[in-house]
py3Dmol code that shows the C-alpha trace and the ligand (Angstrom):
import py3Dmol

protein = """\
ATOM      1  CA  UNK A   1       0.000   0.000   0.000  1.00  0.00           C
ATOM      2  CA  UNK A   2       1.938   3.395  -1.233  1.00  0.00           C
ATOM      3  CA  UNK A   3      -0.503   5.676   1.233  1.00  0.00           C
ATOM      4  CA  UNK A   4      -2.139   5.162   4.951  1.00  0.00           C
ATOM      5  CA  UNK A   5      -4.421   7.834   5.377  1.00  0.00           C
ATOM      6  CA  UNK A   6      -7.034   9.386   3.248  1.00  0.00           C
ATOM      7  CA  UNK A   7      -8.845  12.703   3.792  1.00  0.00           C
ATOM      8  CA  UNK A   8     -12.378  12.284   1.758  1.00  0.00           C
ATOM      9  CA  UNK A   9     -14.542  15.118   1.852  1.00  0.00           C
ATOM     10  CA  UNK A  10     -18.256  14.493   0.686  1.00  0.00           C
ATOM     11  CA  UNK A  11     -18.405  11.357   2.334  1.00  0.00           C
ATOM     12  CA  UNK A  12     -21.783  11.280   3.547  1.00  0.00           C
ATOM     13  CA  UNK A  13     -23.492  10.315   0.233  1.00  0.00           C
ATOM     14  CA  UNK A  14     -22.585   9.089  -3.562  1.00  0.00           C
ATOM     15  CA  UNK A  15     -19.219   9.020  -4.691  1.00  0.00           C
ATOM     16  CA  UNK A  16     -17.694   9.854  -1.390  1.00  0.00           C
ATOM     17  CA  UNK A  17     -19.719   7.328   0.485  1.00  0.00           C
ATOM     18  CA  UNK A  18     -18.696   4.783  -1.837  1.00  0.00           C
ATOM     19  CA  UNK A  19     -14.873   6.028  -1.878  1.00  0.00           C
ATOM     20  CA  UNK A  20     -14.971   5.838   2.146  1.00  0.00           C
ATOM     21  CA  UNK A  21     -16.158   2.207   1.984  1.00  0.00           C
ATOM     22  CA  UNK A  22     -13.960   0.772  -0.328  1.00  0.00           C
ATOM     23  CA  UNK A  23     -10.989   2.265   0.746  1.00  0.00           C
ATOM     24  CA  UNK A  24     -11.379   1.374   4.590  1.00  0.00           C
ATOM     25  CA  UNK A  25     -12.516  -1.890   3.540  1.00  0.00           C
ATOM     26  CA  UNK A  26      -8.718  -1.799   1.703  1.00  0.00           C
ATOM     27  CA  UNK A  27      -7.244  -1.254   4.791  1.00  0.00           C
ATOM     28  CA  UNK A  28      -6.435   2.660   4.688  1.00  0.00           C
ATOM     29  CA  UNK A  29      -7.655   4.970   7.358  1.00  0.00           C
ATOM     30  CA  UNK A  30     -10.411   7.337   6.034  1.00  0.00           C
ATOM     31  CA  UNK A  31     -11.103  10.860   7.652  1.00  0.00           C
ATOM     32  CA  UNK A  32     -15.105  11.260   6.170  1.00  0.00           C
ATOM     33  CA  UNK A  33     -15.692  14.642   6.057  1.00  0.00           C
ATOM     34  CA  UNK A  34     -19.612  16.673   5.216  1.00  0.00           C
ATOM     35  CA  UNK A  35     -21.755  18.674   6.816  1.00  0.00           C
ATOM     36  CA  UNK A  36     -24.550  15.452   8.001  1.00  0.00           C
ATOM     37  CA  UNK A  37     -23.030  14.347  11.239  1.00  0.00           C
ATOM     38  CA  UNK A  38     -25.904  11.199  11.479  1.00  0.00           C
ATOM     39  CA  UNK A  39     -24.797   9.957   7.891  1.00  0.00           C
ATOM     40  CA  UNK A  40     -21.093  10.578   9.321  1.00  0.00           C
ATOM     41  CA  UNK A  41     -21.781   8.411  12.344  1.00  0.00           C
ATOM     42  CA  UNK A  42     -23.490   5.491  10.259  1.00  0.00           C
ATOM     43  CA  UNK A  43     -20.861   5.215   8.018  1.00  0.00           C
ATOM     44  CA  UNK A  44     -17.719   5.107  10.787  1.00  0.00           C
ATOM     45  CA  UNK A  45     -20.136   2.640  12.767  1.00  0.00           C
ATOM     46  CA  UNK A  46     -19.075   0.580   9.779  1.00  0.00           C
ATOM     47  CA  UNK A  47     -15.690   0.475  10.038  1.00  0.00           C
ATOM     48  CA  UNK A  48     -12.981   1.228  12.962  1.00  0.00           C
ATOM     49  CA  UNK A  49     -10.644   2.592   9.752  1.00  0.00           C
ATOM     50  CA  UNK A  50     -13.201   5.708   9.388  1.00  0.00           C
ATOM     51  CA  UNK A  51     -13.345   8.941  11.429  1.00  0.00           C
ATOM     52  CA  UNK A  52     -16.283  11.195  10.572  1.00  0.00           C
ATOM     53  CA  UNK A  53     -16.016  14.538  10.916  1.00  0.00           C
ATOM     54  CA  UNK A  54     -19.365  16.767  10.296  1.00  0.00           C
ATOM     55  CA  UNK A  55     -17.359  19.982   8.870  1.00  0.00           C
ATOM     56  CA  UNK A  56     -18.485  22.452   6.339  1.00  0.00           C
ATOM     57  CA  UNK A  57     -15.437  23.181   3.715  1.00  0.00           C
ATOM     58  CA  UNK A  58     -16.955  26.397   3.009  1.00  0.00           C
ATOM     59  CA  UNK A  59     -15.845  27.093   6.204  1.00  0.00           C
ATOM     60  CA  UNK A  60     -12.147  28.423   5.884  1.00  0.00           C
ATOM     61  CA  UNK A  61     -11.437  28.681   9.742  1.00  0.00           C
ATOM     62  CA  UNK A  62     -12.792  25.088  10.892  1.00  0.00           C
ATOM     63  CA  UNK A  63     -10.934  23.446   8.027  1.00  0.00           C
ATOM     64  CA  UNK A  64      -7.877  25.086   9.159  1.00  0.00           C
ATOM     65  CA  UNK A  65      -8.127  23.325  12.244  1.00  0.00           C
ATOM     66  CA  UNK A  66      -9.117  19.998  11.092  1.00  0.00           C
ATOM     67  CA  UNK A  67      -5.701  18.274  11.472  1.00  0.00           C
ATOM     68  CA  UNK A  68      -5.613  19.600  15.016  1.00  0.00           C
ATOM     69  CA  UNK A  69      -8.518  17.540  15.854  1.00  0.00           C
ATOM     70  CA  UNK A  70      -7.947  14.955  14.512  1.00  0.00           C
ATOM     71  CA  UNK A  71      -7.647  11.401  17.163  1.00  0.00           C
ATOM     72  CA  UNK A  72      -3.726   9.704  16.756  1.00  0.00           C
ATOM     73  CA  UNK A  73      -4.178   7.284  13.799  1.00  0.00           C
ATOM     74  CA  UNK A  74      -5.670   9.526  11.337  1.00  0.00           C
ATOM     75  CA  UNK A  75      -3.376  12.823  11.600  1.00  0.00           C
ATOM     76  CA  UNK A  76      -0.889  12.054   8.897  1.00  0.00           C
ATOM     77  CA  UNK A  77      -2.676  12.779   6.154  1.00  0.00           C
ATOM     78  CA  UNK A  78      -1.508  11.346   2.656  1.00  0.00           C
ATOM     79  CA  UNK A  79      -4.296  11.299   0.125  1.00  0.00           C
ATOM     80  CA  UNK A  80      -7.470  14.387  -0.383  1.00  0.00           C
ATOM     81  CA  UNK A  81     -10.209  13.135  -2.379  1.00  0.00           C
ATOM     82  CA  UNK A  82     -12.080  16.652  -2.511  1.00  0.00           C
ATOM     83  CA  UNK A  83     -14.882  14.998  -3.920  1.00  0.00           C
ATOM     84  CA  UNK A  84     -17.715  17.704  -2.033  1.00  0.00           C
ATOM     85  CA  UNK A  85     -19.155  19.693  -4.428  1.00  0.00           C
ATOM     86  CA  UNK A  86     -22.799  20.808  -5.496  1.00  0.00           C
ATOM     87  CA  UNK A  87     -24.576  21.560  -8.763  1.00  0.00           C
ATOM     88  CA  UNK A  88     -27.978  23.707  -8.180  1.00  0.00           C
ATOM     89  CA  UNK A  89     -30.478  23.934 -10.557  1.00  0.00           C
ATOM     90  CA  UNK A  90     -30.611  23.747 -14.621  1.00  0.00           C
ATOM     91  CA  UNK A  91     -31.903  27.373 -15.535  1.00  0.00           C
ATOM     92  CA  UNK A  92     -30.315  28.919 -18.359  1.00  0.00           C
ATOM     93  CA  UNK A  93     -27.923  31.696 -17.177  1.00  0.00           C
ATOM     94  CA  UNK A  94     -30.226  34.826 -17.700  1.00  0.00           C
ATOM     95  CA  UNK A  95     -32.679  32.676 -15.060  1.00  0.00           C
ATOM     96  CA  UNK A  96     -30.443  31.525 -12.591  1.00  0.00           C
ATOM     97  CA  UNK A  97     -30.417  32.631  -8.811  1.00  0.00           C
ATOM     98  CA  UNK A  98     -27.076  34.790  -7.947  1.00  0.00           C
ATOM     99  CA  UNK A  99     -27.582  32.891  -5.009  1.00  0.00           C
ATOM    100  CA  UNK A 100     -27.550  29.521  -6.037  1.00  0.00           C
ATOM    101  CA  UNK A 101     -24.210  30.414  -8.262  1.00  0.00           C
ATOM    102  CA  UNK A 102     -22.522  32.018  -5.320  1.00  0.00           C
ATOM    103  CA  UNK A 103     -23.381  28.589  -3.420  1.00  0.00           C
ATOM    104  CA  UNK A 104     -21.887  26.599  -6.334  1.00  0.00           C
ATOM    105  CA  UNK A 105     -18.425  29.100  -6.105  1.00  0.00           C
ATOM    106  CA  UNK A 106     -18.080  28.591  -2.465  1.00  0.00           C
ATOM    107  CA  UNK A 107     -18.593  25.080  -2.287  1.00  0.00           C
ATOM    108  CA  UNK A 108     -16.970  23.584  -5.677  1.00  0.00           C
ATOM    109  CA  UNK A 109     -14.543  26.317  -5.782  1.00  0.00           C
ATOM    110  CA  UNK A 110     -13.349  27.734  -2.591  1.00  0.00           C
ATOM    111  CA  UNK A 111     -13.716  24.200  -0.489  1.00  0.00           C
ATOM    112  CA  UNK A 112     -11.522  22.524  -2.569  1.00  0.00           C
ATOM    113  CA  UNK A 113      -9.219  25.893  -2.040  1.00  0.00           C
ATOM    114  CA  UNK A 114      -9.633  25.869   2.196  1.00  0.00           C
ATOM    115  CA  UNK A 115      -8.794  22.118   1.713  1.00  0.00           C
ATOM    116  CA  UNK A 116      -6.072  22.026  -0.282  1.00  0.00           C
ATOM    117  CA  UNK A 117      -4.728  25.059   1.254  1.00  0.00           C
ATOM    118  CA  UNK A 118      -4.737  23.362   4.678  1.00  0.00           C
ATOM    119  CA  UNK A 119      -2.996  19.748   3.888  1.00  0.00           C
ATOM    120  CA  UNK A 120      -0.536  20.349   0.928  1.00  0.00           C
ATOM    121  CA  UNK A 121       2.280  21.983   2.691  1.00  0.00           C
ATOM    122  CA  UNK A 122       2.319  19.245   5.147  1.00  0.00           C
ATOM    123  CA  UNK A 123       2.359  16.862   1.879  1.00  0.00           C
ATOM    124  CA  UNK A 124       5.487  18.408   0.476  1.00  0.00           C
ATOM    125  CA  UNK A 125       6.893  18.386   3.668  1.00  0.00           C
ATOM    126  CA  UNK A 126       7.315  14.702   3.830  1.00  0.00           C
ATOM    127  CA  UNK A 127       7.350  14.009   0.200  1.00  0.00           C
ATOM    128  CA  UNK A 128       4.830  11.993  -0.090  1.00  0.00           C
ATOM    129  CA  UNK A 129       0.990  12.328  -1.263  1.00  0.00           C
ATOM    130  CA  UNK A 130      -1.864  12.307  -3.432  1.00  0.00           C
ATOM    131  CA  UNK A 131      -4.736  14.543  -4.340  1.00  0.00           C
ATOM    132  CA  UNK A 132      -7.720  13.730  -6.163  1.00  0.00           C
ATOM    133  CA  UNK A 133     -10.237  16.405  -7.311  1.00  0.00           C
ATOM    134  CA  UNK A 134     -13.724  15.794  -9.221  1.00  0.00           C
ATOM    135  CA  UNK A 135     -14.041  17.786 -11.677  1.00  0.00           C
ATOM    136  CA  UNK A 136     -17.100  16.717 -14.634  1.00  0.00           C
ATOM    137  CA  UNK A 137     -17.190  16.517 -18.152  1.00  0.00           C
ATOM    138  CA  UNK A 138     -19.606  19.485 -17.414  1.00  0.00           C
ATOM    139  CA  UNK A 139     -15.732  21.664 -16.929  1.00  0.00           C
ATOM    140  CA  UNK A 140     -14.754  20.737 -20.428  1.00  0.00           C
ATOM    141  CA  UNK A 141     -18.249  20.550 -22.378  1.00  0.00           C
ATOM    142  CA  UNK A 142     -20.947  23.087 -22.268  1.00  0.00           C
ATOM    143  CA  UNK A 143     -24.778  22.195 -21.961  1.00  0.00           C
ATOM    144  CA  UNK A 144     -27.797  24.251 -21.462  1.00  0.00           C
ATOM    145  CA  UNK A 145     -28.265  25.308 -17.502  1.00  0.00           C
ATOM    146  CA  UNK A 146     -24.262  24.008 -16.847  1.00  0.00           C
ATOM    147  CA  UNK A 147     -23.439  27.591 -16.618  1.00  0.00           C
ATOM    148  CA  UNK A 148     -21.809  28.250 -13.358  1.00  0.00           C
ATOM    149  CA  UNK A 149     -21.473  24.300 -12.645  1.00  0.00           C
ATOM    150  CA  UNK A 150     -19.239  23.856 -15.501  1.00  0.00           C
ATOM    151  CA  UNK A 151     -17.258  26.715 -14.615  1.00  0.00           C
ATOM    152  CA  UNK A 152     -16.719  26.053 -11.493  1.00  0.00           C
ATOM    153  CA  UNK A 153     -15.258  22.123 -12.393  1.00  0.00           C
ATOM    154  CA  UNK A 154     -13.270  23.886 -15.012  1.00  0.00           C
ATOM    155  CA  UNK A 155     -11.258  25.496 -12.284  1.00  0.00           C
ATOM    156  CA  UNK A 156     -11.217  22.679 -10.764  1.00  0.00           C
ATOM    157  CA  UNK A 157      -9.535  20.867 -14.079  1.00  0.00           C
ATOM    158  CA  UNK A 158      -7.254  23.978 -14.437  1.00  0.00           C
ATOM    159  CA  UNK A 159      -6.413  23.935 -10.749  1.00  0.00           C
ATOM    160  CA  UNK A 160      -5.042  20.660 -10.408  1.00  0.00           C
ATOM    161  CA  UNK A 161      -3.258  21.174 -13.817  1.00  0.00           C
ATOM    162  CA  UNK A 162      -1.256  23.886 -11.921  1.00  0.00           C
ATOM    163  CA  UNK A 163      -1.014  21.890  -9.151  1.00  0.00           C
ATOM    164  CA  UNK A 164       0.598  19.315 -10.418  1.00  0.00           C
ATOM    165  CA  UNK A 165       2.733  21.635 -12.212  1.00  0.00           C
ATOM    166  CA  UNK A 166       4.284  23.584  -8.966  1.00  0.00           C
ATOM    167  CA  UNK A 167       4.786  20.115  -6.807  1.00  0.00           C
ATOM    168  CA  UNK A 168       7.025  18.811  -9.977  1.00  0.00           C
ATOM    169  CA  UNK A 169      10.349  17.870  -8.471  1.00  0.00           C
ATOM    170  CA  UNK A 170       8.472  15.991  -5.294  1.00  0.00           C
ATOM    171  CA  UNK A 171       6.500  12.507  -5.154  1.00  0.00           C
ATOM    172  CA  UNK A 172       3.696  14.287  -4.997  1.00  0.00           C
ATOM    173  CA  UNK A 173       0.748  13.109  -7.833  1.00  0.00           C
ATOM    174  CA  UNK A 174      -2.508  14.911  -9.086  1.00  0.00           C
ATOM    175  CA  UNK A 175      -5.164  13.615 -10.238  1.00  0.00           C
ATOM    176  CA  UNK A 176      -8.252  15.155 -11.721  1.00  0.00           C
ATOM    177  CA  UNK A 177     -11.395  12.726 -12.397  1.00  0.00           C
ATOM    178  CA  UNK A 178     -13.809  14.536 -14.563  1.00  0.00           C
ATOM    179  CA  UNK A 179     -17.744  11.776 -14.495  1.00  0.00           C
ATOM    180  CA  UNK A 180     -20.202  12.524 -17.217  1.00  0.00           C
ATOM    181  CA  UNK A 181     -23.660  11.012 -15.670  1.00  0.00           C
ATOM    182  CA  UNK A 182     -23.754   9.117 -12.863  1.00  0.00           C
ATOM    183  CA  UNK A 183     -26.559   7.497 -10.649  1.00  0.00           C
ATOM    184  CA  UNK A 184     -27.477   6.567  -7.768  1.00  0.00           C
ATOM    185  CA  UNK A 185     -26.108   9.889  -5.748  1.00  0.00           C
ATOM    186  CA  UNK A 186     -27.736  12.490  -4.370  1.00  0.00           C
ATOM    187  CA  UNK A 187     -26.725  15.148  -6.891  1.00  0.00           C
ATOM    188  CA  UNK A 188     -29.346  15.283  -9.446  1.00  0.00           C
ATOM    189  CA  UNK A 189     -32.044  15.367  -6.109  1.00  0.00           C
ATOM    190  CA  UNK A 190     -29.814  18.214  -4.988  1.00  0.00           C
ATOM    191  CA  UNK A 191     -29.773  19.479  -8.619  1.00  0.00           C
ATOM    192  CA  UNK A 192     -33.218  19.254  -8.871  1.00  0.00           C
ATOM    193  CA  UNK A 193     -34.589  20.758  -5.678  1.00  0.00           C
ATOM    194  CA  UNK A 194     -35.587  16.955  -4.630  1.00  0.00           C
ATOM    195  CA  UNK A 195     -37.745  16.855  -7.582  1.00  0.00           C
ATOM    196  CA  UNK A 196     -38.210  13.123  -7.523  1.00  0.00           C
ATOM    197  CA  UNK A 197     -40.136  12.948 -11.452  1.00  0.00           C
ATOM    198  CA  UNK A 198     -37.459  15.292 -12.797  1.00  0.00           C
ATOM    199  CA  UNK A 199     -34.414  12.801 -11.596  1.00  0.00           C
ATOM    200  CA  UNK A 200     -36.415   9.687 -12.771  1.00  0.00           C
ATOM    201  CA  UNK A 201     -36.778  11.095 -15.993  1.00  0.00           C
ATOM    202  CA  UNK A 202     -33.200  12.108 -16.158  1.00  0.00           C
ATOM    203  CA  UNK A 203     -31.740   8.710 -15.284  1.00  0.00           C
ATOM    204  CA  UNK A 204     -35.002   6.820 -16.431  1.00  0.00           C
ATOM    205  CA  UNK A 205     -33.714   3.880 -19.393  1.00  0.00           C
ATOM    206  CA  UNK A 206     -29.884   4.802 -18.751  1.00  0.00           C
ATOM    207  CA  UNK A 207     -27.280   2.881 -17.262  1.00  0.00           C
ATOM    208  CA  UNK A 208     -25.279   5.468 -15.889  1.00  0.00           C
ATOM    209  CA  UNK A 209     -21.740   5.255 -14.289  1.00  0.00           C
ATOM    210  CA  UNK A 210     -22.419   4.006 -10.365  1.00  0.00           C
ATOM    211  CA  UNK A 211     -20.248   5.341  -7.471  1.00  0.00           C
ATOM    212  CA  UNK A 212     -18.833   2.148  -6.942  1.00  0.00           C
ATOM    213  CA  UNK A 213     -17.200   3.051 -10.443  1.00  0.00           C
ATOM    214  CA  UNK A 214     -15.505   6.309  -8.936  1.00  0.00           C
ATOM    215  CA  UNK A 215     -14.610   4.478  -5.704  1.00  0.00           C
ATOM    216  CA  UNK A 216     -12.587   1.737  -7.647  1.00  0.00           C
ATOM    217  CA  UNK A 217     -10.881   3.860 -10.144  1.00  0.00           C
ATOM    218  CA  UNK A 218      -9.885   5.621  -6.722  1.00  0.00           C
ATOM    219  CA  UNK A 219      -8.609   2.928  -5.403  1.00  0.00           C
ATOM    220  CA  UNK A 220      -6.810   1.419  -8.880  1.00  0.00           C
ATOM    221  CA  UNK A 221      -5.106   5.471  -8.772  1.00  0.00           C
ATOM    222  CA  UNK A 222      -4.048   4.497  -5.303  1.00  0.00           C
ATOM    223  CA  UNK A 223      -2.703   1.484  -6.039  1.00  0.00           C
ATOM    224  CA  UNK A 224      -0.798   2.504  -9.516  1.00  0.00           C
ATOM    225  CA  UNK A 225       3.116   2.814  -8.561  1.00  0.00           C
ATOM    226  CA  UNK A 226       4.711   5.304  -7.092  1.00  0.00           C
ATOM    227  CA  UNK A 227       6.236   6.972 -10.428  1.00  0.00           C
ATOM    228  CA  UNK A 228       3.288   6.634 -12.529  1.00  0.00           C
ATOM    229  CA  UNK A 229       0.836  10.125 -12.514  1.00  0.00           C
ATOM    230  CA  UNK A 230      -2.716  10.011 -14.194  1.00  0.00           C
ATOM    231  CA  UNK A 231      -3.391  13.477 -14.747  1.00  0.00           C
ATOM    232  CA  UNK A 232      -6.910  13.588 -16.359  1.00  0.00           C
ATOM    233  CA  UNK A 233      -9.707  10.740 -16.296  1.00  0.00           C
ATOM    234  CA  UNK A 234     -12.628  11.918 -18.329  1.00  0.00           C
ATOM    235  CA  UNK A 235     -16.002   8.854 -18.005  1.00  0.00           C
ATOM    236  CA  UNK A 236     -19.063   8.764 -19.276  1.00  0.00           C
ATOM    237  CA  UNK A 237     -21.572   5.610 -19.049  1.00  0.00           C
ATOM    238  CA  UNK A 238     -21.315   3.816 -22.709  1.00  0.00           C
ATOM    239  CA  UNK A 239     -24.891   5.630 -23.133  1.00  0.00           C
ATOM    240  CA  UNK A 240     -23.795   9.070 -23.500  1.00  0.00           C
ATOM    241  CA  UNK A 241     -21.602  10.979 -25.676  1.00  0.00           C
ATOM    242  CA  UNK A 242     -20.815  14.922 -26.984  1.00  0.00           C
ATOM    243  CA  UNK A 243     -23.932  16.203 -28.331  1.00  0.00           C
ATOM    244  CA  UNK A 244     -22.146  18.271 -31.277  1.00  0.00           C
ATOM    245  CA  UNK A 245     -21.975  21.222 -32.123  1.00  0.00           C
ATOM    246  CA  UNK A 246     -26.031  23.218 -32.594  1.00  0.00           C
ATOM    247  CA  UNK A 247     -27.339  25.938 -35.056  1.00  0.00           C
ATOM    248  CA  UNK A 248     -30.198  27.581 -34.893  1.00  0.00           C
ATOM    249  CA  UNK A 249     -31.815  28.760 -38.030  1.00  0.00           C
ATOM    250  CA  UNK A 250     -33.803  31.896 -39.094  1.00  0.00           C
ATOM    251  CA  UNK A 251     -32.658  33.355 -36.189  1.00  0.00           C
ATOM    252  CA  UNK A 252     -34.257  36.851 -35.368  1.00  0.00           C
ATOM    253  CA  UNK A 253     -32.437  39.731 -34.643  1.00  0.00           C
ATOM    254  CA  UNK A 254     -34.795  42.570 -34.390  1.00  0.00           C
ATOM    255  CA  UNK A 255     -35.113  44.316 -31.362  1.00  0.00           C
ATOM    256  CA  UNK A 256     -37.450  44.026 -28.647  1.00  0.00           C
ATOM    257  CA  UNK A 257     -39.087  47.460 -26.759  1.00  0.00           C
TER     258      UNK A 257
END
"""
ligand_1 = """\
48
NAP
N -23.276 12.605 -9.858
C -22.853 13.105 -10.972
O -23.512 12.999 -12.030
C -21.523 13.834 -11.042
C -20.896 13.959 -12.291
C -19.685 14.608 -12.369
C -19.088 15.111 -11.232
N -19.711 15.006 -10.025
C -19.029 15.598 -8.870
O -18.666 14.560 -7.986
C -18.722 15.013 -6.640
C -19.616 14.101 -5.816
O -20.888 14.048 -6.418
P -21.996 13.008 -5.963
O -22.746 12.632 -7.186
O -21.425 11.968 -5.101
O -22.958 14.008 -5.126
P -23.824 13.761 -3.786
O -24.332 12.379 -3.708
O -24.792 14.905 -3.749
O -22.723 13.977 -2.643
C -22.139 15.228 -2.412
C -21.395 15.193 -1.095
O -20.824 16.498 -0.859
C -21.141 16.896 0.469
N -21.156 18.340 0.557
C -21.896 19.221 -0.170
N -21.650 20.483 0.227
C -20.720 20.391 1.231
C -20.077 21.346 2.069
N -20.310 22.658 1.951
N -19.188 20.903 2.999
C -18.939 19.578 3.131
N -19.523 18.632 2.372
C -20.404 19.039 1.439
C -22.507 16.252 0.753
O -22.686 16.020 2.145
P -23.475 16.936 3.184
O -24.736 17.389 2.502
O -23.694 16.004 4.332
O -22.518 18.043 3.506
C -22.302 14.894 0.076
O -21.619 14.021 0.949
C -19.202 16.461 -6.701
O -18.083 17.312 -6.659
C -19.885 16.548 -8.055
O -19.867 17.854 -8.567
C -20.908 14.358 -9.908
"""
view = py3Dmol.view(width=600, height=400)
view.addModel(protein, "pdb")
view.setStyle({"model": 0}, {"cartoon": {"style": "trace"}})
view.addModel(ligand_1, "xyz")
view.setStyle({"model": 1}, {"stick": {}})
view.zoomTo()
view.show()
């Protein structure tokens, strides 16, 4: 096993539910970080190899004292999955809530920041690490309504791209995972506003990628050796693919009073 201890953040549902499984059920010790302390405590019940810790990453001053609290066993961190991260609602951009965007920002944007910010000097210190960020296809290709979203995993693809870049010259690897659809999370509910018909329609006849997908090409990442780094993994279930490129025709462009 090249690494011990694994930060997760977003463990309390989907990907990072599945990620905190797997990997304590691999032997590593997993820190599972969100904001739901009762899905916290049902997951570590699981498992004496998980710590829960009910922490908001928006929240620049408690995740600067996370290592601090952590119990012995679980301080020395060597692998961040920031995996938390939100999409809210499917408006076009002249619809959308400024709120919901600056939600998106703090969350996808700025907790992967306060996170990062907190564990990587203490990474390059020792020379040994690894940190994982989802991104989404949604940061390379635009849809309709993926306005802020995508954005948001596109600095999350650029990010690690420069990441990786300034800890060249250490053992330090950076990865970026970047799902198309996947199902059975909570993120289209969350999407969605819990709009239970408009996530069965979305997923309804597809066979999208499951977290137990993400988890085990976590784990295979984990596993690869020590001088091999996967920069990029871009998925998508078999069912889905670019959507090319659209034109609209007789398009009017008189003005409106
Ligand atoms: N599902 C997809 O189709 C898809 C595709 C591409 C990329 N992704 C990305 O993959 C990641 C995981 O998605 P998922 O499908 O597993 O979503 P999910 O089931 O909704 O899980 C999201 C996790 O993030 C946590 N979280 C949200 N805001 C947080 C905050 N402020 N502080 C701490 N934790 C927070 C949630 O827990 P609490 O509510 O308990 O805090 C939950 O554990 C996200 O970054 C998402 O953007 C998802």
């Amino acid at each position: 096993m090249n690494y011990k201890t694994v930060l997760v953040t977003g463990a309390s549902a989907g990907f990072g539910l599945a990620t905190a499984r797997l990997l304590a059920n691999n032997g590593y010790k997993v820190i599972a970080l969100a904001r739901r302390e009762d899905k916290l405590k049902e997951l570590s019940s699981l498992s004496d190899n998980i710590y829960p810790v009910a922490m908001d990453v928006t929240d620049a001053k408690a995740v600067e004292t996370l290592v601090s609290s952590l119990p012995d066993g679980f301080k020395d961190i060597d692998v961040i999955v920031n995996n938390a991260g939100l999409a809210l609602g499917v408006e076009k951009a002249q619809e959308c809530s400024l709120e919901n965007w600056k939600t998106m920002v703090d969350t996808n944007v700025l907790g992967v920041l306060n996170v990062t910010h907190t564990i990587l000097p203490s990474l390059v210190k020792k020379n040994k690490g690894f940190i994982i960020n989802l991104g989404s296809t949604a940061g390379s290709w635009p849809y309709v309504g993926g306005n802020v979203y995508g954005a948001t995993k596109a600095f999350v693809e650029q990010f690690s791209r420069n990441l990786r870049t300034d800890v060249q010259g250490s053992a330090i690897k950076v990865t970026v995972i970047k799902p198309g659809l996947c199902s059975d999370t909570e993120f289209s509910y969350v999407r969605l506003n819990g709009d239970e018909k408009k996530v069965n329609d979305l997923y309804s006849g597809t066979k999208s990628i499951l977290p137990e997908d993400i988890a085990n090409t976590i784990l295979w990442l984990l596993n690869n050796p020590a001088h091999v780094n996967v920069n990029e993994i871009e998925m998508m279930p078999v069912c889905q693919a670019y959507g090319g490129l659209k034109v609209v025709k007789d398009l009017d462009f008189t003005e409106k009073k």
